[in-house]
OpenMM code with the backbone's topology and positions (N, CA, C; nanometers):
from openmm import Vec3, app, unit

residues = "UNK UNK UNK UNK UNK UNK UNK UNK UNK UNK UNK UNK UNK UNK UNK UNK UNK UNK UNK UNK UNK UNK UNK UNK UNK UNK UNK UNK UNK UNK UNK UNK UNK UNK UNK UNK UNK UNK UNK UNK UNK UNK UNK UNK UNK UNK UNK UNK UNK UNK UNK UNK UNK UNK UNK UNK UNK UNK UNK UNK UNK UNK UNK UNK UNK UNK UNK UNK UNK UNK UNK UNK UNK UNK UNK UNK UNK UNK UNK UNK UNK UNK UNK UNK UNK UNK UNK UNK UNK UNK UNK UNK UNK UNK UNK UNK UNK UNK UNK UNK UNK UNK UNK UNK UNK UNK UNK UNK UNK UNK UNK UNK UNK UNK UNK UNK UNK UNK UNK UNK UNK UNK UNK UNK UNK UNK UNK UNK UNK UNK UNK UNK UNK UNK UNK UNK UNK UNK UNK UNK UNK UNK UNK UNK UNK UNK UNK UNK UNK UNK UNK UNK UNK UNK UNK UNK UNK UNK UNK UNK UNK UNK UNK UNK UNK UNK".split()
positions = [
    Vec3(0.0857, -0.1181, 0.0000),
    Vec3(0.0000, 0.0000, 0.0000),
    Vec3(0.0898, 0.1237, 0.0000),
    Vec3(0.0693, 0.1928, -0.0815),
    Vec3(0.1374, 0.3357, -0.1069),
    Vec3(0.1467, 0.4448, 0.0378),
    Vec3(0.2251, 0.4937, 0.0713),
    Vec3(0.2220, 0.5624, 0.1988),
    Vec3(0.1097, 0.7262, 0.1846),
    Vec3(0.0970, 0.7971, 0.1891),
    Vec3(0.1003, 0.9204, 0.1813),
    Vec3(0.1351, 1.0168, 0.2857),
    Vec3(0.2114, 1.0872, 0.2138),
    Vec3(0.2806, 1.2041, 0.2596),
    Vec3(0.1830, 1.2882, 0.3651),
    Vec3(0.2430, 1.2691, 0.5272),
    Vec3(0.1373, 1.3058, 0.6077),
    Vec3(0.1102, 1.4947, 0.6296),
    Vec3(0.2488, 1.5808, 0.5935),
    Vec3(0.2293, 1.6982, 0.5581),
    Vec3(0.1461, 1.7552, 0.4309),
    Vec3(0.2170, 1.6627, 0.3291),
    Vec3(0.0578, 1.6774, 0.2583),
    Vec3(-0.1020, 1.7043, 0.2437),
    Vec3(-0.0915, 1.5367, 0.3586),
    Vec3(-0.2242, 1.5063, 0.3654),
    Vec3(-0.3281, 1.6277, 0.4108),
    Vec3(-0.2223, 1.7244, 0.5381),
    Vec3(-0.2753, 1.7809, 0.6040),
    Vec3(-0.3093, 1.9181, 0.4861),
    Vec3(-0.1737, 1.9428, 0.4428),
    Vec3(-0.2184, 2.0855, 0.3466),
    Vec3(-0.3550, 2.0430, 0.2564),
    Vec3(-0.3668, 1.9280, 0.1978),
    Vec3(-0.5130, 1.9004, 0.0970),
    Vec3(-0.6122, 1.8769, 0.1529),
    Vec3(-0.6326, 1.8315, 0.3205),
    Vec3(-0.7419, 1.8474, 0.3810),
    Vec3(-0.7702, 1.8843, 0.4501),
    Vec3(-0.7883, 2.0919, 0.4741),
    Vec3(-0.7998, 2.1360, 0.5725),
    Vec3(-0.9492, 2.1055, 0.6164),
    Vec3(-1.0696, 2.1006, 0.5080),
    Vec3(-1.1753, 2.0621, 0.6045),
    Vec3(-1.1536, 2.0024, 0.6795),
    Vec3(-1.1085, 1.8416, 0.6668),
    Vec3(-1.0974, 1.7293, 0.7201),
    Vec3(-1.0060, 1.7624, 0.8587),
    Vec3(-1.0072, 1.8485, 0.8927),
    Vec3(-0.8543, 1.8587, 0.9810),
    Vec3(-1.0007, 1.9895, 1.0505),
    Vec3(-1.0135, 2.0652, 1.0180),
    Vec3(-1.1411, 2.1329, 1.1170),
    Vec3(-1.2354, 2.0387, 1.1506),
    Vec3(-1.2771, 1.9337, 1.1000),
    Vec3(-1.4224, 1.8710, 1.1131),
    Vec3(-1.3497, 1.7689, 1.2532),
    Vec3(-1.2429, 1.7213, 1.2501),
    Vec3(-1.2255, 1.6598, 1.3160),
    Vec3(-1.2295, 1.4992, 1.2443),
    Vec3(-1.2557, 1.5011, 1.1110),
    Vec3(-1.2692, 1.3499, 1.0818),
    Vec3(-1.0922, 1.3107, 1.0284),
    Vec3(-0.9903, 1.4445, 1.0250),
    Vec3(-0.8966, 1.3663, 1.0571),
    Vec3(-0.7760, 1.4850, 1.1379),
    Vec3(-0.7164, 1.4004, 1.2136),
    Vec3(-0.6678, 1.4268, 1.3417),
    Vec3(-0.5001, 1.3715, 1.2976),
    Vec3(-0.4425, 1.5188, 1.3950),
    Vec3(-0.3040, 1.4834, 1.4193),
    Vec3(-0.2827, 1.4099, 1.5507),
    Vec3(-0.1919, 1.3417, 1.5695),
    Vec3(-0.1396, 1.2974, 1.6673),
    Vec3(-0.0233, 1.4182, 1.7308),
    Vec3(-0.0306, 1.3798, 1.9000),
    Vec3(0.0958, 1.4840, 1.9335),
    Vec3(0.2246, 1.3893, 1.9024),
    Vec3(0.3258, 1.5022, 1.9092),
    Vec3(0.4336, 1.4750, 1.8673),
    Vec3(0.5098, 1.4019, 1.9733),
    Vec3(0.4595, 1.3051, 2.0059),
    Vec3(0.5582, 1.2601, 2.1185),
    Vec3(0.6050, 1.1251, 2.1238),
    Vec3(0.6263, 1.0775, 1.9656),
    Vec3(0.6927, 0.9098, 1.9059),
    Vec3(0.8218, 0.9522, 1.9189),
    Vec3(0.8772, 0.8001, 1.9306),
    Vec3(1.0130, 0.8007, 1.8388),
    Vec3(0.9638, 0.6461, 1.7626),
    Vec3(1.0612, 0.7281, 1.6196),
    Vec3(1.0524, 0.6156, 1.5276),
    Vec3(1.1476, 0.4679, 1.4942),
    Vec3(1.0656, 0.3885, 1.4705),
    Vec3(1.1985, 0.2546, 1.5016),
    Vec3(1.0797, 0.1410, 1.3644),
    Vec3(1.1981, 0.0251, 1.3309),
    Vec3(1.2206, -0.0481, 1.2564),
    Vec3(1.2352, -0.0001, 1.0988),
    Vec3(1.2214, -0.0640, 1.0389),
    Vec3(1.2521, -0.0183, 0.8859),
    Vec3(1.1896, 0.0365, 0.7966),
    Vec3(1.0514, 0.0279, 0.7791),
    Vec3(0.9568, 0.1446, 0.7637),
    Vec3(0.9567, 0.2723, 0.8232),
    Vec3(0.9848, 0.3821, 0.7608),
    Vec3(0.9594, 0.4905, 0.8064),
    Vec3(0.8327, 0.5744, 0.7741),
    Vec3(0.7571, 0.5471, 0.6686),
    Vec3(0.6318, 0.5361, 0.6478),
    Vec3(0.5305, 0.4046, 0.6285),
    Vec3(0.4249, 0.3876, 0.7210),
    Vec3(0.3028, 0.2826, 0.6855),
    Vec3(0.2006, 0.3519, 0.6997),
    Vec3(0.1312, 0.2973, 0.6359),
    Vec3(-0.0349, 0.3630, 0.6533),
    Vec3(-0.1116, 0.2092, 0.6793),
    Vec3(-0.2532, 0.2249, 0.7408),
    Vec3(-0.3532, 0.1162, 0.7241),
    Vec3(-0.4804, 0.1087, 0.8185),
    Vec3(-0.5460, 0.0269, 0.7765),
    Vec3(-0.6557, 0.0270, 0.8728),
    Vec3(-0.6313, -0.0116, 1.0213),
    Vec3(-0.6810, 0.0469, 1.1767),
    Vec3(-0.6416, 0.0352, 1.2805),
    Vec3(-0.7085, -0.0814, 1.3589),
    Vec3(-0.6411, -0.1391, 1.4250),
    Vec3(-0.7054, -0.2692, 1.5354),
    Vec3(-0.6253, -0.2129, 1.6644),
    Vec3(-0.6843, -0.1499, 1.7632),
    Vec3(-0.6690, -0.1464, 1.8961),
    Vec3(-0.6958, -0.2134, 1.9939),
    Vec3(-0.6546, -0.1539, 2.0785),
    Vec3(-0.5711, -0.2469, 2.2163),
    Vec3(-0.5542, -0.1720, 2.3044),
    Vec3(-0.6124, -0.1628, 2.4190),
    Vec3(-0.5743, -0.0961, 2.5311),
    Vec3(-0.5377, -0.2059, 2.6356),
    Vec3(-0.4432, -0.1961, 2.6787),
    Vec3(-0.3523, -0.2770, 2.7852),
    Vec3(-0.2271, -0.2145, 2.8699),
    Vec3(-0.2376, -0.2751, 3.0479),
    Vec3(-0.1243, -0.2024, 3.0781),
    Vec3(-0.0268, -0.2521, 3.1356),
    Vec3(0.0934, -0.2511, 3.0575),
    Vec3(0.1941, -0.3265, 3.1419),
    Vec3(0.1565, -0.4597, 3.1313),
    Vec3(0.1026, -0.4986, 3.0217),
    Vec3(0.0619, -0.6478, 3.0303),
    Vec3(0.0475, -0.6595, 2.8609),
    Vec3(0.1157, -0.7737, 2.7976),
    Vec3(0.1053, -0.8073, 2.6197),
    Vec3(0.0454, -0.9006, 2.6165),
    Vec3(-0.0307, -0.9934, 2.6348),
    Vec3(-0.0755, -1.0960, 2.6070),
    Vec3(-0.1718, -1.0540, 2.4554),
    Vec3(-0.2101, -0.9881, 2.5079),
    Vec3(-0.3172, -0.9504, 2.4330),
    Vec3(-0.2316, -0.8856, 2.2970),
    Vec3(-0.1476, -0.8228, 2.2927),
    Vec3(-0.0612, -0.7522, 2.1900),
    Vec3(0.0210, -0.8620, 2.0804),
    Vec3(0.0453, -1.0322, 2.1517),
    Vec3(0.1150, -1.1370, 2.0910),
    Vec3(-0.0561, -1.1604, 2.0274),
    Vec3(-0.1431, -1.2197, 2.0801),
    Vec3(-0.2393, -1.2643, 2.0315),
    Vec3(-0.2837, -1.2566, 1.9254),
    Vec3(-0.3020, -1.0684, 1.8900),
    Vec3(-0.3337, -1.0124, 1.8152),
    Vec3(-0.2446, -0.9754, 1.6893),
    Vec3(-0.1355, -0.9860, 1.6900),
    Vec3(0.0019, -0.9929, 1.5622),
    Vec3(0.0154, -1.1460, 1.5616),
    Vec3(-0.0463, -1.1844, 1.6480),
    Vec3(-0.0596, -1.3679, 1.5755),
    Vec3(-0.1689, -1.3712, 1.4590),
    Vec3(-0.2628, -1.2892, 1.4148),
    Vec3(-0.2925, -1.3309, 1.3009),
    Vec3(-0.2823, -1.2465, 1.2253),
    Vec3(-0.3581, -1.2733, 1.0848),
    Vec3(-0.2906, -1.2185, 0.9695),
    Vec3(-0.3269, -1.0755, 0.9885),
    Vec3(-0.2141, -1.0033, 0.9320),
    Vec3(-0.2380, -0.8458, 0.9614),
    Vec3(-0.2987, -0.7635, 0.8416),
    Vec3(-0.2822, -0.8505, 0.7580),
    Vec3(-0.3318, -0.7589, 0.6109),
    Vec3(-0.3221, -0.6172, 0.5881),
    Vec3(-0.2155, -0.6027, 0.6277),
    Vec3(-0.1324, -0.4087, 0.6209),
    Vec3(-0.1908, -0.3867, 0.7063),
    Vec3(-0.2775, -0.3769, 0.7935),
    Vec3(-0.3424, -0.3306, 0.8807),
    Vec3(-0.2279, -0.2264, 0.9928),
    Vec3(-0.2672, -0.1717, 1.1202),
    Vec3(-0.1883, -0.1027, 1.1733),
    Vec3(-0.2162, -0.1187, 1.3601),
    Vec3(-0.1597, -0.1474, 1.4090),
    Vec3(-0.1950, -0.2163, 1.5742),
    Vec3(-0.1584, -0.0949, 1.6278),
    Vec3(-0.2766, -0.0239, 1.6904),
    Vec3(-0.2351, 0.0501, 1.7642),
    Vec3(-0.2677, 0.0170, 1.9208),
    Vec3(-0.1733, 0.0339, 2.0374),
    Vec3(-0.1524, -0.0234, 2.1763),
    Vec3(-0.1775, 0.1473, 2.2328),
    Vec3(-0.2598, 0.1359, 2.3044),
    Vec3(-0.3098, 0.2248, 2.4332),
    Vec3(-0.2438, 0.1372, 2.5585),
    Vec3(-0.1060, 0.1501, 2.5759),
    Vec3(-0.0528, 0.1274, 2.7243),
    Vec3(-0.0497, 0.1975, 2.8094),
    Vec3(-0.1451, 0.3183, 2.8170),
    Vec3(-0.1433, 0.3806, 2.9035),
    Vec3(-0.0402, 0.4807, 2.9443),
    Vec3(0.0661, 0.5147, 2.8309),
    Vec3(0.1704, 0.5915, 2.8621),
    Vec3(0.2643, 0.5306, 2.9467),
    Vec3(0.2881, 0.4005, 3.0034),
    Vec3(0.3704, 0.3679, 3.0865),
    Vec3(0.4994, 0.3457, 3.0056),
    Vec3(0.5838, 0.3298, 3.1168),
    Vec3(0.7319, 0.4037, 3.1189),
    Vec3(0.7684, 0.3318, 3.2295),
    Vec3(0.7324, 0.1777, 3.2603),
    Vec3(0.7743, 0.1031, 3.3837),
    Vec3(0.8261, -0.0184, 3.2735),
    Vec3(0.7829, -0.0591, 3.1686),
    Vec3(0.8172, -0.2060, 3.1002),
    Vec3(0.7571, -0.2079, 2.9462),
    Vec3(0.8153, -0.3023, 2.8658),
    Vec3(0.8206, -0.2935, 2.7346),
    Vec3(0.6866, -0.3740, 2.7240),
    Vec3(0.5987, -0.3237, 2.6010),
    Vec3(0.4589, -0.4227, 2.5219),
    Vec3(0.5232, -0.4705, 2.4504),
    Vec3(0.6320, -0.4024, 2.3790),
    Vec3(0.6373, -0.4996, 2.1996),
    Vec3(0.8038, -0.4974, 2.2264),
    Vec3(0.8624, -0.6613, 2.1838),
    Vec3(0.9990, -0.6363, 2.1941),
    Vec3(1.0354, -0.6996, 2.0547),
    Vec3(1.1971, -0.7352, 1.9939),
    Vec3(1.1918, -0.8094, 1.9058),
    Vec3(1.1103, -0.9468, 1.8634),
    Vec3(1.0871, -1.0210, 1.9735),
    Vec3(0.9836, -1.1234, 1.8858),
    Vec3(0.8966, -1.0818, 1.8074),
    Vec3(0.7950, -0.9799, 1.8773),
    Vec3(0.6859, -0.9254, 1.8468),
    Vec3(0.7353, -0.8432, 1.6730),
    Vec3(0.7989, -0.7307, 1.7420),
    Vec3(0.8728, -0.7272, 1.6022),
    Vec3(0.8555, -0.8003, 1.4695),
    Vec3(0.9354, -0.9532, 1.5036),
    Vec3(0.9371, -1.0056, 1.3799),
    Vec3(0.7859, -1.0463, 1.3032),
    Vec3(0.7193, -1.0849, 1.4453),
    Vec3(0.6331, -1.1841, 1.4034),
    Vec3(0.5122, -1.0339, 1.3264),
    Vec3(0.4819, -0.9542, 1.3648),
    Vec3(0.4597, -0.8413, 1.2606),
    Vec3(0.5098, -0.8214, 1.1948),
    Vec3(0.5715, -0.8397, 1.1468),
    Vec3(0.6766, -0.8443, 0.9944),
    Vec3(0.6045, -0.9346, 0.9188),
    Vec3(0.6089, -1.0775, 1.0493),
    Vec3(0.5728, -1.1886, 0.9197),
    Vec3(0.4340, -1.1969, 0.8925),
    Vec3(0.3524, -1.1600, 0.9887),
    Vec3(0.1739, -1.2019, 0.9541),
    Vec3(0.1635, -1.0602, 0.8453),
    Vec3(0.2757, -0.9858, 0.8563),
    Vec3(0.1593, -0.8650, 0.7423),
    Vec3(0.1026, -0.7435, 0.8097),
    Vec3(0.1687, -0.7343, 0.8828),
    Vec3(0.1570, -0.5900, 0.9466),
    Vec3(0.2006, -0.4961, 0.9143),
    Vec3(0.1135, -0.3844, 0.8812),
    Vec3(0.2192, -0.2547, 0.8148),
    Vec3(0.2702, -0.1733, 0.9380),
    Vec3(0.2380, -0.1576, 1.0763),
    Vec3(0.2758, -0.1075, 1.1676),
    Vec3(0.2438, -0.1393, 1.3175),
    Vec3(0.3225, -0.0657, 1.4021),
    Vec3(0.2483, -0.0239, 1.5597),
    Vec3(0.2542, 0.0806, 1.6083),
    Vec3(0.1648, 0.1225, 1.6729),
    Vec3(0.2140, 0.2081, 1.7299),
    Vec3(0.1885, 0.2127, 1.9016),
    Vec3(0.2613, 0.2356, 1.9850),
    Vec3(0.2980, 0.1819, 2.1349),
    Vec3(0.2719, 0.3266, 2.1871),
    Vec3(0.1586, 0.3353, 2.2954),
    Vec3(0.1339, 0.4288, 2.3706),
    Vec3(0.1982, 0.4117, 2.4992),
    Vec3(0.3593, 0.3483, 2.4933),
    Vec3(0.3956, 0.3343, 2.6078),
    Vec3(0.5876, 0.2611, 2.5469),
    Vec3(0.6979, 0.1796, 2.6198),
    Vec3(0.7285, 0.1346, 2.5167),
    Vec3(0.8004, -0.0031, 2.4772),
    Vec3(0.8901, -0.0242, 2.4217),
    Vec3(0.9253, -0.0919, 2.3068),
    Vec3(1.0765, -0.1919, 2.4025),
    Vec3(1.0756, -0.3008, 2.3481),
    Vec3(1.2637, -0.3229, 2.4090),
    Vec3(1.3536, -0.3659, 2.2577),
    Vec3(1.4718, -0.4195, 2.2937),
    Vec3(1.5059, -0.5026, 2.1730),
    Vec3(1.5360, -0.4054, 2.0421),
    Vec3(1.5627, -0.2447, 2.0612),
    Vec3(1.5502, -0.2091, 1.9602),
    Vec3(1.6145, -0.2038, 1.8763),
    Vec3(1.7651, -0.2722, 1.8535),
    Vec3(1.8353, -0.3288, 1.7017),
    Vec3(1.7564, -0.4289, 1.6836),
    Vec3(1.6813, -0.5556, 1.7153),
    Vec3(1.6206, -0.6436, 1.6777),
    Vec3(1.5201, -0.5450, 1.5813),
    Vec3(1.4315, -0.5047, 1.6541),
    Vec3(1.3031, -0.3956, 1.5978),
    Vec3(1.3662, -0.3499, 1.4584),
    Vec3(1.4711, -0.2753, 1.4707),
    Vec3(1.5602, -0.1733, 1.3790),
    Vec3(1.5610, -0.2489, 1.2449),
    Vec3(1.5785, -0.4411, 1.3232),
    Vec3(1.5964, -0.4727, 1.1680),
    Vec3(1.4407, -0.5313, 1.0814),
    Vec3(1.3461, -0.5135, 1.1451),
    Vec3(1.2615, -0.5458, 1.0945),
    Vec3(1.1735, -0.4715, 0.9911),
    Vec3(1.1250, -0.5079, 0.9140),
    Vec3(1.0416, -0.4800, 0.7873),
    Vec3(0.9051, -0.4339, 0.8167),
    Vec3(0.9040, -0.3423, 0.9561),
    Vec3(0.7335, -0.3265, 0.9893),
    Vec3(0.7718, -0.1677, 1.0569),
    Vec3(0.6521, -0.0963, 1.0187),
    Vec3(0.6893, 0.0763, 1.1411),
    Vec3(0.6831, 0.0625, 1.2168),
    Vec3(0.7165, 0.0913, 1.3417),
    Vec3(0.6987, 0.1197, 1.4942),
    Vec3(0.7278, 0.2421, 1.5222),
    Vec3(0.6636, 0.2603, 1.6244),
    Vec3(0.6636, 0.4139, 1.6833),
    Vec3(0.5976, 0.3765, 1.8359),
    Vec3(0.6999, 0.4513, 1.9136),
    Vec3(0.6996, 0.4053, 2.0570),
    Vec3(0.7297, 0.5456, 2.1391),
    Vec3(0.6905, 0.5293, 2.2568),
    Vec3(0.7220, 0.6747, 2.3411),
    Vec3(0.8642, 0.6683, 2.3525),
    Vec3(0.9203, 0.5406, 2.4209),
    Vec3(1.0584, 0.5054, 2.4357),
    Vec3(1.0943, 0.3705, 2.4291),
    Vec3(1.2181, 0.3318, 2.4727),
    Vec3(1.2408, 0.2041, 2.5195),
    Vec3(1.3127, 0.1681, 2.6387),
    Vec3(1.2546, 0.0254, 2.6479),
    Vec3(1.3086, 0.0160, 2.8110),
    Vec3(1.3153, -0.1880, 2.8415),
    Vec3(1.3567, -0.1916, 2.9215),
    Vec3(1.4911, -0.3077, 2.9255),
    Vec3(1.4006, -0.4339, 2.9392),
    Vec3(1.3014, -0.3731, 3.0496),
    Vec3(1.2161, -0.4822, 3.1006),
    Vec3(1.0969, -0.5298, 3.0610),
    Vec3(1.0876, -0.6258, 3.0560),
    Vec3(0.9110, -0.7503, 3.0026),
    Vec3(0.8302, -0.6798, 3.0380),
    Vec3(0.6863, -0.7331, 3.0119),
    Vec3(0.5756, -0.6676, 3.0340),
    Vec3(0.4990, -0.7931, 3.1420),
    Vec3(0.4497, -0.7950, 3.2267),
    Vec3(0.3223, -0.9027, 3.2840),
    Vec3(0.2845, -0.9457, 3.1658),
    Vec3(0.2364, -1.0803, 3.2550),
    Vec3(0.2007, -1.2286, 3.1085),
    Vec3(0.0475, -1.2336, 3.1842),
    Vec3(-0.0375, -1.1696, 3.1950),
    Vec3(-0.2029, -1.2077, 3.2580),
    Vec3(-0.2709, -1.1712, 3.1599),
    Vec3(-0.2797, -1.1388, 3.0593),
    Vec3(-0.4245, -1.1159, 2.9922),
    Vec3(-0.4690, -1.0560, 2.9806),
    Vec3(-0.4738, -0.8946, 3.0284),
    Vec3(-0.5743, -0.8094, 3.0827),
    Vec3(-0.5608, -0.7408, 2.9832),
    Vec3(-0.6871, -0.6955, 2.9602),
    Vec3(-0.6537, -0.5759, 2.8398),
    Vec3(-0.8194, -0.5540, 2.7472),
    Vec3(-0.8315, -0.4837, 2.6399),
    Vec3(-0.9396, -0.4573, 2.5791),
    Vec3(-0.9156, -0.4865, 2.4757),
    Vec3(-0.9940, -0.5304, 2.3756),
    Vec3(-0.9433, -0.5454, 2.2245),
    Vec3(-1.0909, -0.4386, 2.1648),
    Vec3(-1.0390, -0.3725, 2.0078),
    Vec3(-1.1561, -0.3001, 1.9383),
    Vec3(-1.2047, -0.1912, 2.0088),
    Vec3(-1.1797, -0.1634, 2.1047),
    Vec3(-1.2605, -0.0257, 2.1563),
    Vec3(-1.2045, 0.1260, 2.1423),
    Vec3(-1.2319, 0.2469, 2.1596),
    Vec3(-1.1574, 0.3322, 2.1387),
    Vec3(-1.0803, 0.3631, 2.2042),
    Vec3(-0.9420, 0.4297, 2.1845),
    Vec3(-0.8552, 0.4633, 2.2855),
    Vec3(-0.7855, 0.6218, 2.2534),
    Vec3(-0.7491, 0.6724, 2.3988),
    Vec3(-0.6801, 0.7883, 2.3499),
    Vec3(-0.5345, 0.7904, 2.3934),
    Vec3(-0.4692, 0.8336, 2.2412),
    Vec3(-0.3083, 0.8606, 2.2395),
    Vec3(-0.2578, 0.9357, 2.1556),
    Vec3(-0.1510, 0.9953, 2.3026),
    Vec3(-0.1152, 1.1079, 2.2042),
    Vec3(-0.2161, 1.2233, 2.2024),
    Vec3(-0.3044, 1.2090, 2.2781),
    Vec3(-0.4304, 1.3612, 2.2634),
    Vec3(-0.5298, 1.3097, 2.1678),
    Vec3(-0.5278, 1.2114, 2.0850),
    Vec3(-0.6188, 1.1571, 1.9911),
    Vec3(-0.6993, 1.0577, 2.0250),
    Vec3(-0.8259, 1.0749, 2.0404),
    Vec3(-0.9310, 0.9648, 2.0299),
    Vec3(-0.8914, 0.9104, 1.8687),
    Vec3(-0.8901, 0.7566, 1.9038),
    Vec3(-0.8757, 0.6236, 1.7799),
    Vec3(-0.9755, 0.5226, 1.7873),
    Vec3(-1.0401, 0.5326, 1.7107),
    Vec3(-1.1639, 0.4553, 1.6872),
    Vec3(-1.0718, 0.3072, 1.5643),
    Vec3(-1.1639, 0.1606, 1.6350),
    Vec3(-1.1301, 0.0679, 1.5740),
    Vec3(-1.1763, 0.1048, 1.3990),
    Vec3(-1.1013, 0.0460, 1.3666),
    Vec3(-1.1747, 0.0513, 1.2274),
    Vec3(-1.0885, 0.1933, 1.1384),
    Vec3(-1.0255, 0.2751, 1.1794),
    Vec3(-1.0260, 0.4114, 1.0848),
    Vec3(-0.9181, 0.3886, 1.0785),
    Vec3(-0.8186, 0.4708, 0.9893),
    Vec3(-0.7214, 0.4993, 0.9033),
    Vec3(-0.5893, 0.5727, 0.9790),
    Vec3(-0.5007, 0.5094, 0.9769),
    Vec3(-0.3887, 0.5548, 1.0304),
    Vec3(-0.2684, 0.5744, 0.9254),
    Vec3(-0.1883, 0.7142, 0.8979),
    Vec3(-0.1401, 0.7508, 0.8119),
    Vec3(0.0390, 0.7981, 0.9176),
    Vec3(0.1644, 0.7036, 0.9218),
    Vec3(0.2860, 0.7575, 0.9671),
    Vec3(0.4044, 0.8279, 0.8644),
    Vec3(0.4777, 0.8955, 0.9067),
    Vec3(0.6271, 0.8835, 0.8074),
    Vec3(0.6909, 0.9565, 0.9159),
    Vec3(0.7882, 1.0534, 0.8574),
    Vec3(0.8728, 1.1107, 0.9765),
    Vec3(0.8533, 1.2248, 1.0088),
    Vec3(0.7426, 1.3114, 0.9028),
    Vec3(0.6878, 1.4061, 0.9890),
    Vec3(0.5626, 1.4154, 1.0568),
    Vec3(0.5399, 1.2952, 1.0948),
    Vec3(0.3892, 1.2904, 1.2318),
    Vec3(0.3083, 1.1479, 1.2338),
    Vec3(0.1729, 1.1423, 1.2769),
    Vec3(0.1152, 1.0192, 1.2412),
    Vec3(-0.0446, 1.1099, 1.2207),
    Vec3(-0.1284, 1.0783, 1.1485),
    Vec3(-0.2590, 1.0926, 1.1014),
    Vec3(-0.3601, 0.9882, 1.1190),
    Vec3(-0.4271, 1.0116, 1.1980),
    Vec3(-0.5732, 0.9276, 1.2287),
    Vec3(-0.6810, 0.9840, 1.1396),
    Vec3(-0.7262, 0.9170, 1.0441),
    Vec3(-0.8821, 0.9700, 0.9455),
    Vec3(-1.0060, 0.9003, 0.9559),
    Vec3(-1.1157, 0.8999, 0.9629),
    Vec3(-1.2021, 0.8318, 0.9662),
    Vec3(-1.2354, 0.7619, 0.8685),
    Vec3(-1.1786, 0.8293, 0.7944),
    Vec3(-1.1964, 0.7567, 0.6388),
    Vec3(-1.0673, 0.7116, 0.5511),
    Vec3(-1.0155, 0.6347, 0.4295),
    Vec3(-0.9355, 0.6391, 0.3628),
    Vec3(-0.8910, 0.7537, 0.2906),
    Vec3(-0.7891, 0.7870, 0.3208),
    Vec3(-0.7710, 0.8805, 0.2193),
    Vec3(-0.6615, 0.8636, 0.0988),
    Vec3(-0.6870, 0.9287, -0.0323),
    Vec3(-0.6175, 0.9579, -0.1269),
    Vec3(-0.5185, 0.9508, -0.1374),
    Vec3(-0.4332, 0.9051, -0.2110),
    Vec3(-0.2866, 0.8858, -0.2415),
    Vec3(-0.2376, 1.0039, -0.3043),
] * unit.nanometer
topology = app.Topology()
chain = topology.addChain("A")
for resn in residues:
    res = topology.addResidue(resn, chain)
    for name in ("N", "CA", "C"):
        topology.addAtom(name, app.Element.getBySymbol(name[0]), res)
């Protein structure tokens, strides 16, 4: 799937950017693995300090799709490390993005999928289960509804309600 240029996006849709049907994210990623732009449809996840739910869900096929993790901003232990990494690489994931963060990041670095994480940090996450799948979450200042359009590269990330234009 073709990326689009997220400064762009914004200069060609200022309605869309007043109406609210598409939304910047704040600036508060850093970018990691080998994609520096993905775009795709979103499957969320709110979970804290706990992945079960984050392996589960990059266990199946990703079909470009884009995983976005509501961890709650934590800054105590990693959701997504190199396994995870790869194995989004391999089901077909065009991205993640981690509301909290990341370990393993030369593993990550070498992988074939975007990530975007607050930071990284050394330690595992809890193995219990807990978590939400499909519901909305806010990150970054952005309400993310399952289902809508997530647009990254290196100057920002774009949430749309709709697909947009190449």
């Amino acid at each position: 799937m073709a990326s689009l240029a997220t400064a762009e996006a914004c200069d060609t849709n200022a309605a869309l950017l007043a109406s609210g049907d598409l939304r910047v994210l704040q600036p508060v990623f850093q970018i990691y693995g080998q994609c520096r732009a993905f775009s795709g449809t979103i499957v969320t996840l709110k979970v804290f300090e706990d992945n079960v739910l984050v392996r589960e869900t990059l266990e199946t096929r990703g079909e470009g799709r884009v995983l976005v993790i509501d961890g709650g901003g934590s800054m105590r232990c990693a959701l997504v490390g190199g396994n995870l990494g790869q194995l989004a690489q391999n089901m077909g994931w065009a991205g993640i993005v981690v509301n909290g963060c990341i370990r393993d990041v030369d593993e990550i670095n070498s992988c074939d999928v975007g990530i975007r994480a607050l930071a990284s940090h050394p330690q595992k996450s809890n193995k219990k289960g807990i978590g939400e799948k499909h519901i909305p979450v806010v990150v970054a200042g952005t309400l993310i509804r399952n289902g809508e359009w997530l647009y990254a590269d290196s100057d920002g990330i774009l949430v749309s309600k709709t697909e947009l234009s190449v």
